[in-house]
PDB file of N, H, CA, C and O in Angstrom:
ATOM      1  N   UNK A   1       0.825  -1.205   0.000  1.00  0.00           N
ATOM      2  CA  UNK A   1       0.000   0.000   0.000  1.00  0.00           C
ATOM      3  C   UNK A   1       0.860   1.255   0.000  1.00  0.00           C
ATOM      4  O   UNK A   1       0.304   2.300  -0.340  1.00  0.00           O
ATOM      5  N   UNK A   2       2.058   1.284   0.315  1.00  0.00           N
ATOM      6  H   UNK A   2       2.509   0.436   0.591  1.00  0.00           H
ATOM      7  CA  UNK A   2       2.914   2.316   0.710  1.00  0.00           C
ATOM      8  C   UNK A   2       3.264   2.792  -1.226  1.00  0.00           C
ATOM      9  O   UNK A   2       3.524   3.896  -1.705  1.00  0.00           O
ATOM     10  N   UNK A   3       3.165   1.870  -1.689  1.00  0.00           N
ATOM     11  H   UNK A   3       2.954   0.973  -1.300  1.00  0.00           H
ATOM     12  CA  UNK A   3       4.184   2.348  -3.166  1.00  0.00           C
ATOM     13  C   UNK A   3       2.785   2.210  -3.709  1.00  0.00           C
ATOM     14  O   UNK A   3       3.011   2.370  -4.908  1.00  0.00           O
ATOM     15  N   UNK A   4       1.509   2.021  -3.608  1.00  0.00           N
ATOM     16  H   UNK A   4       1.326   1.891  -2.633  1.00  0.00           H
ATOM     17  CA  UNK A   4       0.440   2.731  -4.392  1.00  0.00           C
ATOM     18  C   UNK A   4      -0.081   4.473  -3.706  1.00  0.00           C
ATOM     19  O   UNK A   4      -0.852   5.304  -4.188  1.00  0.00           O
ATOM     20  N   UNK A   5       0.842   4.497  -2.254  1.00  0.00           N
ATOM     21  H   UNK A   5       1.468   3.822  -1.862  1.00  0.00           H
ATOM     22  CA  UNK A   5       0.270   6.048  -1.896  1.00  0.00           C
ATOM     23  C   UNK A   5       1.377   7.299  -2.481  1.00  0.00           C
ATOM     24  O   UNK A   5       1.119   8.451  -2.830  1.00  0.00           O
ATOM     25  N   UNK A   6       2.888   6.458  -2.422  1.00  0.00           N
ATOM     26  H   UNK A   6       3.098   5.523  -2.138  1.00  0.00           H
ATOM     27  CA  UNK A   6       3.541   7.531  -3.144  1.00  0.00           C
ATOM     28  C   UNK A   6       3.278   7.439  -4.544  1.00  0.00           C
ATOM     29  O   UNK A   6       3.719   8.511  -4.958  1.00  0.00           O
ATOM     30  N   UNK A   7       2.674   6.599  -5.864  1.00  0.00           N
ATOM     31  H   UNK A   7       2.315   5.728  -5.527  1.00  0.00           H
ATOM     32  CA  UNK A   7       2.100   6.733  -6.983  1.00  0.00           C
ATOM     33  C   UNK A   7       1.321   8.073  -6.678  1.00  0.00           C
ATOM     34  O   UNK A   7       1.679   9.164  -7.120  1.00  0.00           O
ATOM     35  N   UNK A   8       0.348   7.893  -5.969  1.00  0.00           N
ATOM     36  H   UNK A   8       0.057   7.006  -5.610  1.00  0.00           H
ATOM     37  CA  UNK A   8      -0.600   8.630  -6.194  1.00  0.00           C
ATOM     38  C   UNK A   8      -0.355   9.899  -5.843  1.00  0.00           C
ATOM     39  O   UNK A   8      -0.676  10.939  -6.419  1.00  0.00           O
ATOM     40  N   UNK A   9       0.559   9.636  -4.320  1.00  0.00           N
ATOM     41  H   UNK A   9       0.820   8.791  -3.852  1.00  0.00           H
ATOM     42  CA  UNK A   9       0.985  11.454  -4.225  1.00  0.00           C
ATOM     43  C   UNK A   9       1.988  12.171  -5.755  1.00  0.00           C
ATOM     44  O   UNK A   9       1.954  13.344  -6.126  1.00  0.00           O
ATOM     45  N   UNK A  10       2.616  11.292  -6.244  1.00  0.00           N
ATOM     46  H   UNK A  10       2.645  10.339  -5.943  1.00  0.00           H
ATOM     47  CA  UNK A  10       3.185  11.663  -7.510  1.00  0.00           C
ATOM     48  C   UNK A  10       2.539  12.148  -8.494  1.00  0.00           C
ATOM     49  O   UNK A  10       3.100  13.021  -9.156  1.00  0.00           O
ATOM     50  N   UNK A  11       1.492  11.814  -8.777  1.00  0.00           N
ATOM     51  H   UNK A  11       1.036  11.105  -8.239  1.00  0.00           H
ATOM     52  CA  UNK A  11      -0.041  11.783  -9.468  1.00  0.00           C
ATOM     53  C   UNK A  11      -0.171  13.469  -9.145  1.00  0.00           C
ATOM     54  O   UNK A  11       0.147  14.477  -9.777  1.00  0.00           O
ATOM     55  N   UNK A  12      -0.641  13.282  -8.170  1.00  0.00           N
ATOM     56  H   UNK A  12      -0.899  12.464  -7.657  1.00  0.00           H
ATOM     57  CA  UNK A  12      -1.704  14.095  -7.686  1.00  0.00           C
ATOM     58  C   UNK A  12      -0.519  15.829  -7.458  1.00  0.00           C
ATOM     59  O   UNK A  12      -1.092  16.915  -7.384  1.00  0.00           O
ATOM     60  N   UNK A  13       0.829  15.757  -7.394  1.00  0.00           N
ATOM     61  H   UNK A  13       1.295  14.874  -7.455  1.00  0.00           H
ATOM     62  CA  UNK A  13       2.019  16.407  -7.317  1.00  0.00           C
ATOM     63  C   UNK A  13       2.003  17.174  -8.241  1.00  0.00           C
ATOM     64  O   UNK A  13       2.141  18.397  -8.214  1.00  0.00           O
ATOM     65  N   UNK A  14       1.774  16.247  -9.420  1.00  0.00           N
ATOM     66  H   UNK A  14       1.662  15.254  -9.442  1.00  0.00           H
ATOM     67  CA  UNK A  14       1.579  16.851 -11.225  1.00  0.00           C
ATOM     68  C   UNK A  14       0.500  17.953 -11.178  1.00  0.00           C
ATOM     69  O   UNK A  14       0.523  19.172 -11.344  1.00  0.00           O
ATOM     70  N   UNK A  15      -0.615  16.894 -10.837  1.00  0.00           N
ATOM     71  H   UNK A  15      -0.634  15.904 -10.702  1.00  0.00           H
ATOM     72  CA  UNK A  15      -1.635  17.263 -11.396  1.00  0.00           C
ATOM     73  C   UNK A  15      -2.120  18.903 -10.338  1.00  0.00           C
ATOM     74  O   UNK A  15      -2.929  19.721 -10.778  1.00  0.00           O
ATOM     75  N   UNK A  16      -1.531  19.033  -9.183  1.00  0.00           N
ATOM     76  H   UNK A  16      -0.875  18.369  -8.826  1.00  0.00           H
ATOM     77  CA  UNK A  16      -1.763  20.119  -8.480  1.00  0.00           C
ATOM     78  C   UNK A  16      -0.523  21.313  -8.230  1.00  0.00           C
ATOM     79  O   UNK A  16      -0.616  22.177  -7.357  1.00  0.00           O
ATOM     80  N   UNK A  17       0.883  21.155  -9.360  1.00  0.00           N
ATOM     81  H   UNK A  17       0.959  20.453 -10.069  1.00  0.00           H
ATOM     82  CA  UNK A  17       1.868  21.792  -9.023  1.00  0.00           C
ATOM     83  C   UNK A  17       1.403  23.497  -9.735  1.00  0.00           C
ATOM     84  O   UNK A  17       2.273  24.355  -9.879  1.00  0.00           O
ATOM     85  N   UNK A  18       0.395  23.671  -9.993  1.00  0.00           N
ATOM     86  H   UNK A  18      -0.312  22.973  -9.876  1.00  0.00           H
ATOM     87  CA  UNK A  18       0.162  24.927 -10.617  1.00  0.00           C
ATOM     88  C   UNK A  18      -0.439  25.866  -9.222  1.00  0.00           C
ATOM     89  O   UNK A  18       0.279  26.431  -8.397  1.00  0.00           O
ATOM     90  N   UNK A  19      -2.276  25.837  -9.237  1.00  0.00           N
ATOM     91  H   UNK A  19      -2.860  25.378  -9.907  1.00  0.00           H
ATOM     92  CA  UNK A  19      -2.653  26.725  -8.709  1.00  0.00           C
ATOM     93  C   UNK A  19      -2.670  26.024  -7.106  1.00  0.00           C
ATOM     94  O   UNK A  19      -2.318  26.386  -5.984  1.00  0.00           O
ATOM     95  N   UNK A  20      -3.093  25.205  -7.521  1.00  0.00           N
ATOM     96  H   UNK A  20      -3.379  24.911  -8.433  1.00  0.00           H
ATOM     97  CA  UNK A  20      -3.428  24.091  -5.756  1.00  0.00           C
ATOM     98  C   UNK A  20      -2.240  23.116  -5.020  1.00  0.00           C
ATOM     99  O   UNK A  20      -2.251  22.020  -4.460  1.00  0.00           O
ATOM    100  N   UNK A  21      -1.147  24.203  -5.359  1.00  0.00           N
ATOM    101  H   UNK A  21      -1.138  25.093  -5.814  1.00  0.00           H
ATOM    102  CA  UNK A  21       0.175  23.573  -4.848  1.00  0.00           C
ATOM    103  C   UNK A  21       0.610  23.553  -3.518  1.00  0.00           C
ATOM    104  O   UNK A  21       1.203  22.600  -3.013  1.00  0.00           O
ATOM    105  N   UNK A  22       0.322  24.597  -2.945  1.00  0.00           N
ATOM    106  H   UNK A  22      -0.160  25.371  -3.355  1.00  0.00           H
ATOM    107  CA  UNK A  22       0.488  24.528  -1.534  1.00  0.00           C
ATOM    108  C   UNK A  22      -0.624  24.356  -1.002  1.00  0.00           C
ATOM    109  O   UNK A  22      -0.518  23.773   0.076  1.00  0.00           O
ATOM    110  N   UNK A  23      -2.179  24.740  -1.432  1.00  0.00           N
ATOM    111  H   UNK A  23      -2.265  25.214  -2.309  1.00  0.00           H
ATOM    112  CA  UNK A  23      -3.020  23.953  -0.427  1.00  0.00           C
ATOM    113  C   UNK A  23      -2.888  22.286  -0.213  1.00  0.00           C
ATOM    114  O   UNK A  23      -3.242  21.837   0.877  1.00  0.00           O
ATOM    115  N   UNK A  24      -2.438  21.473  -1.126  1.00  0.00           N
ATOM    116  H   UNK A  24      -2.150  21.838  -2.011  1.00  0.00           H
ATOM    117  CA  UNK A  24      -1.939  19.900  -1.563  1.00  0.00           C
ATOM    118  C   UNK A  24      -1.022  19.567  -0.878  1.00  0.00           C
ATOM    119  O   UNK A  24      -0.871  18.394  -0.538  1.00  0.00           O
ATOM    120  N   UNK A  25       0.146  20.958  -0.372  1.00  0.00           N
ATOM    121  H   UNK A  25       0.023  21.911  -0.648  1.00  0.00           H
ATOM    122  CA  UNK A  25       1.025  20.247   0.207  1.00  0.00           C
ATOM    123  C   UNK A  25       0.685  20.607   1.793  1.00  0.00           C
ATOM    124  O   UNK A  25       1.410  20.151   2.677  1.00  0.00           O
ATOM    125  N   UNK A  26      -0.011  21.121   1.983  1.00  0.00           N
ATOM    126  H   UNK A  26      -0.600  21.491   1.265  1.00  0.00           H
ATOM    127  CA  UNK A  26      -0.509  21.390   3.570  1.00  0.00           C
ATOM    128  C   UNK A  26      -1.617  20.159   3.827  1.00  0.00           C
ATOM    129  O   UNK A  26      -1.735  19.461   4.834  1.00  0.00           O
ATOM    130  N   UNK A  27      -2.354  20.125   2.642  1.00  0.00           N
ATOM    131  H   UNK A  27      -2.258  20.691   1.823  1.00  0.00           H
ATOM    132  CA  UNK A  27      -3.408  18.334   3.179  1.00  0.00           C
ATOM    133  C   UNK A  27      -2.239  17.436   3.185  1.00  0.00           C
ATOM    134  O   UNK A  27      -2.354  16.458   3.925  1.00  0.00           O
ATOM    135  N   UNK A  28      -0.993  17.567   2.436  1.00  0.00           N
ATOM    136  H   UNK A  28      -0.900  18.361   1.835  1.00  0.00           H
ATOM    137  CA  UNK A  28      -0.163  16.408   2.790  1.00  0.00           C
ATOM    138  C   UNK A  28       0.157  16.061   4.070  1.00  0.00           C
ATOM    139  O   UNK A  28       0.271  14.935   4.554  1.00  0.00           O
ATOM    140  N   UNK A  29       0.297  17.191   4.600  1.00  0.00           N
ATOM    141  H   UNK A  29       0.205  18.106   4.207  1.00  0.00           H
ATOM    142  CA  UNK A  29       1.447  17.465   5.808  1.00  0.00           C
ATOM    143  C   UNK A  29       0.330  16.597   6.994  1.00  0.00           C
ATOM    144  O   UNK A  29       0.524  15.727   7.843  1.00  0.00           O
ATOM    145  N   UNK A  30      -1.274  17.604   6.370  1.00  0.00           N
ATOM    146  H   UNK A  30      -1.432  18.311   5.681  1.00  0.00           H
ATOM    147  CA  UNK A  30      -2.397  16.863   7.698  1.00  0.00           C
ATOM    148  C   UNK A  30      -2.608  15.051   7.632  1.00  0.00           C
ATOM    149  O   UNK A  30      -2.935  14.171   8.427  1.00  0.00           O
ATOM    150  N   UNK A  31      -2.262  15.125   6.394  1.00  0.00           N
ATOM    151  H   UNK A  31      -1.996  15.841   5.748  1.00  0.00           H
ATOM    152  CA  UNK A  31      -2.864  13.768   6.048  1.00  0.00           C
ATOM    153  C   UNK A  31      -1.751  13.129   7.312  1.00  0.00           C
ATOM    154  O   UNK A  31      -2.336  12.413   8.125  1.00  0.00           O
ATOM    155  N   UNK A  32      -0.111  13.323   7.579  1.00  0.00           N
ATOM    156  H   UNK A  32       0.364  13.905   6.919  1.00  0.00           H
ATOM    157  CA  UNK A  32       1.349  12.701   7.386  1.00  0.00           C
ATOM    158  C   UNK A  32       0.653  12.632   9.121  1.00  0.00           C
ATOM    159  O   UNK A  32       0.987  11.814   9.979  1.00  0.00           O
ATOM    160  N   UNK A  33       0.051  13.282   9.211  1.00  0.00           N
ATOM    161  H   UNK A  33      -0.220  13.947   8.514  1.00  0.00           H
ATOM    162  CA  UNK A  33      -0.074  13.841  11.387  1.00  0.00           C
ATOM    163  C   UNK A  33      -0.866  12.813  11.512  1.00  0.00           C
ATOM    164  O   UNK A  33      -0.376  11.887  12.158  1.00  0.00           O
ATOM    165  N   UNK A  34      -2.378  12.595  10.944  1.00  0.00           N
ATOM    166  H   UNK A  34      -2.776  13.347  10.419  1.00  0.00           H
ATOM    167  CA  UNK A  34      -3.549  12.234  11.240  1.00  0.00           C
ATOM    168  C   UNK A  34      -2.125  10.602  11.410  1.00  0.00           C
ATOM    169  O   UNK A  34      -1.474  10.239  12.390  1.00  0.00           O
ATOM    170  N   UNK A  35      -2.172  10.065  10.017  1.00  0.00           N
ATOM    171  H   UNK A  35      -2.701  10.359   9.221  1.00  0.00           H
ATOM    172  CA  UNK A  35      -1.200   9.012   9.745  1.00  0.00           C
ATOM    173  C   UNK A  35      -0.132   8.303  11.408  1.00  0.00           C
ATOM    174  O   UNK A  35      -0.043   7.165  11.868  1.00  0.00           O
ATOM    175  N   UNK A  36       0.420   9.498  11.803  1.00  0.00           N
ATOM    176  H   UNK A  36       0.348  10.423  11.429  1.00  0.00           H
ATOM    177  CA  UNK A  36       1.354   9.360  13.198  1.00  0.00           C
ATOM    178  C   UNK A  36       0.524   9.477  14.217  1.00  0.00           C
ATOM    179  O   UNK A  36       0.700   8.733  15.182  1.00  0.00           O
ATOM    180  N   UNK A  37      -0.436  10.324  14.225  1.00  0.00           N
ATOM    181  H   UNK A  37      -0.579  10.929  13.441  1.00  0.00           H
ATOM    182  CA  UNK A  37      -1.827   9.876  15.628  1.00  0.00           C
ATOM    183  C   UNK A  37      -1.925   8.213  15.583  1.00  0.00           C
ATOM    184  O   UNK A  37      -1.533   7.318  16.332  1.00  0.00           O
ATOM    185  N   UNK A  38      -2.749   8.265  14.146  1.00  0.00           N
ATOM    186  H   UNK A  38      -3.067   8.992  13.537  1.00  0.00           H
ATOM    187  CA  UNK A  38      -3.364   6.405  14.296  1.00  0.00           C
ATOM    188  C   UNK A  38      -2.517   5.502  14.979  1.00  0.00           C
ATOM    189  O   UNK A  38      -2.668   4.892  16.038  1.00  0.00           O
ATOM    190  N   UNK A  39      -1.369   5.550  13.957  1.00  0.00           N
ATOM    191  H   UNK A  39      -1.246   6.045  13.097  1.00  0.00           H
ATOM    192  CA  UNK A  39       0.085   4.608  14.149  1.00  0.00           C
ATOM    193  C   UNK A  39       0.034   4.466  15.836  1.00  0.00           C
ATOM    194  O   UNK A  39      -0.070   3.441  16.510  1.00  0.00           O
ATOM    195  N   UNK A  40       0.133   5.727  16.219  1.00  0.00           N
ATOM    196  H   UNK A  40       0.217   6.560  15.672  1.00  0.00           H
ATOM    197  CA  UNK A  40       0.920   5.726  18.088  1.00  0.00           C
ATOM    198  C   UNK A  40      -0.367   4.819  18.718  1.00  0.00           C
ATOM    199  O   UNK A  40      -0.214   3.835  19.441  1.00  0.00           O
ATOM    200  N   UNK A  41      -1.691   5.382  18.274  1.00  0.00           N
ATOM    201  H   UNK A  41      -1.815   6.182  17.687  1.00  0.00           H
ATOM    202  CA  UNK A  41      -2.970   5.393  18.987  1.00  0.00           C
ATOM    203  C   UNK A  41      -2.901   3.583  19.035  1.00  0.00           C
ATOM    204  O   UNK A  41      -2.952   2.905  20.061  1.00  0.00           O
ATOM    205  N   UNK A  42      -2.791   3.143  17.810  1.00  0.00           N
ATOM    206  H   UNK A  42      -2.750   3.694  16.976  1.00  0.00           H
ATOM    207  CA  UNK A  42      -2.881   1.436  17.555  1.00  0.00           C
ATOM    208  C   UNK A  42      -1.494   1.064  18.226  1.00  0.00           C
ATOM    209  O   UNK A  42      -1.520   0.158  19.058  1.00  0.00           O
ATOM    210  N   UNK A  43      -0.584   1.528  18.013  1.00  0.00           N
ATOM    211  H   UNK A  43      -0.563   2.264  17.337  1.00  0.00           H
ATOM    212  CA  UNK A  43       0.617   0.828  19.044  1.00  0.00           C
ATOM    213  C   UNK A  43       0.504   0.872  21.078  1.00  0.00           C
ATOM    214  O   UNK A  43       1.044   0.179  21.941  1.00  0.00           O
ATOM    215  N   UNK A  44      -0.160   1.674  21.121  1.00  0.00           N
ATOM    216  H   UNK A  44      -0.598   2.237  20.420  1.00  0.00           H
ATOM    217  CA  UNK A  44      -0.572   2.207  22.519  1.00  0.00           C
ATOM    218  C   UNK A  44      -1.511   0.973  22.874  1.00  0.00           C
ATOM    219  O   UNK A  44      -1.302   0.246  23.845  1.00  0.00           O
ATOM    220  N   UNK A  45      -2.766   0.784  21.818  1.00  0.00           N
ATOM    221  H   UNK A  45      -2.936   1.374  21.029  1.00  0.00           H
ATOM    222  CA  UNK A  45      -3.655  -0.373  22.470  1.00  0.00           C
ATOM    223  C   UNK A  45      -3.529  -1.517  22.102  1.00  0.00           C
ATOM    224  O   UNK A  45      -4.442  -2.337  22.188  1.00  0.00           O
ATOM    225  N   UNK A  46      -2.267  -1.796  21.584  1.00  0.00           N
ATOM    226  H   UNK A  46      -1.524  -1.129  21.514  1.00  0.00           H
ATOM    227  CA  UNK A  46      -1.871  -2.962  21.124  1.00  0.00           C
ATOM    228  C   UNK A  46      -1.109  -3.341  22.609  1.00  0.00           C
ATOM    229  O   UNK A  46      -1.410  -4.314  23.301  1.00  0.00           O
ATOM    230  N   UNK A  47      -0.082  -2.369  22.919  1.00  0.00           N
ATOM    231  H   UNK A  47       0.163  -1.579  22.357  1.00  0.00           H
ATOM    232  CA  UNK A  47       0.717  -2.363  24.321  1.00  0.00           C
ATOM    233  C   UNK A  47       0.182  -2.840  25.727  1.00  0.00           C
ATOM    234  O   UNK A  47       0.492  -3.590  26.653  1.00  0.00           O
ATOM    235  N   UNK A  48      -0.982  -1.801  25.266  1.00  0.00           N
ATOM    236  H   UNK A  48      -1.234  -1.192  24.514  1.00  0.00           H
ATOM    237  CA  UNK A  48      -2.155  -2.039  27.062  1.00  0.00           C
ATOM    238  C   UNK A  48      -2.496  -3.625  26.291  1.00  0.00           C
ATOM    239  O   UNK A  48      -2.081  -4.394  27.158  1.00  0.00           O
ATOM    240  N   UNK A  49      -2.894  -4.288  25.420  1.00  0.00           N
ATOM    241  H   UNK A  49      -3.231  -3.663  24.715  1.00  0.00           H
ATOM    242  CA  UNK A  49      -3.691  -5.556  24.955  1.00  0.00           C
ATOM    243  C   UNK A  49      -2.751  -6.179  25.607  1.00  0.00           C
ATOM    244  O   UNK A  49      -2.894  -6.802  26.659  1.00  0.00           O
ATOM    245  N   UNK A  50      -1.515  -5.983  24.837  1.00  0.00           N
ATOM    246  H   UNK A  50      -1.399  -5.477  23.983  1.00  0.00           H
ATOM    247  CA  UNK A  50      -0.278  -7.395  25.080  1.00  0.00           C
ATOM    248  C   UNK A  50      -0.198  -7.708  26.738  1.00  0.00           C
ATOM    249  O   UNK A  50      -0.292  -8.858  27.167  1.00  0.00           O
ATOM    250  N   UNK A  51      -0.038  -6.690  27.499  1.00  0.00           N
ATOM    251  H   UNK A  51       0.038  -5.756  27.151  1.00  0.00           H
ATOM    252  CA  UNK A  51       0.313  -6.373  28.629  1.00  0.00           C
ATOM    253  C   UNK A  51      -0.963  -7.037  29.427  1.00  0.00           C
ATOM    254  O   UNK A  51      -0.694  -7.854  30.307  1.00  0.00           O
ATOM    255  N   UNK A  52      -2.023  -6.796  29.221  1.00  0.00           N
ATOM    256  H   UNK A  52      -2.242  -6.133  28.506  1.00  0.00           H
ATOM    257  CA  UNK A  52      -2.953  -7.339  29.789  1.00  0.00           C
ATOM    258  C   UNK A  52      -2.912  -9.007  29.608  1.00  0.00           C
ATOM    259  O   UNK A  52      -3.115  -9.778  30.546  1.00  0.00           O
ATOM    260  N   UNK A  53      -2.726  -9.267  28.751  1.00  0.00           N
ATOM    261  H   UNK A  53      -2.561  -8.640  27.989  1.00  0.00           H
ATOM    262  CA  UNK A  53      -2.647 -11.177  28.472  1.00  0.00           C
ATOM    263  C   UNK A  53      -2.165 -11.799  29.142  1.00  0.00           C
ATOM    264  O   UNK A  53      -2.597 -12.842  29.633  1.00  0.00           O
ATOM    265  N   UNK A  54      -0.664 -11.040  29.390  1.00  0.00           N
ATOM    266  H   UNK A  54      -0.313 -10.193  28.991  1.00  0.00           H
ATOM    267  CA  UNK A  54       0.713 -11.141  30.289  1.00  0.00           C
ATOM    268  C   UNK A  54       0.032 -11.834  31.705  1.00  0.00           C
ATOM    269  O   UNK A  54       0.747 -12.087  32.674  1.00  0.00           O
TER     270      UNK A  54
END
């Protein structure tokens, strides 16, 4: 999934390097945060899960 999201950010790089270039690269940036919330959020209740089994 990782090398169909940089396709598409490549894609989408083209297709927005004119007028919608920096609003594209600021949804990037939100998209990159939201992305590092989930990640921590699922490693966090994966941690309390494991720990609890223990």
């Amino acid at each position: 999934m990782v090398k169909a999201n940089q396709l598409a950010n490549a894609l989408l790089d083209d297709v927005f390097k004119s007028d919608l270039k920096e609003e594209f690269i600021s949804f990037k940036l939100l998209a990159q945060e939201f992305d590092a919330f989930n990640t921590a959020l699922i490693l966090k209740k994966w941690t309390i899960f494991i720990q609890s089994v223990k």
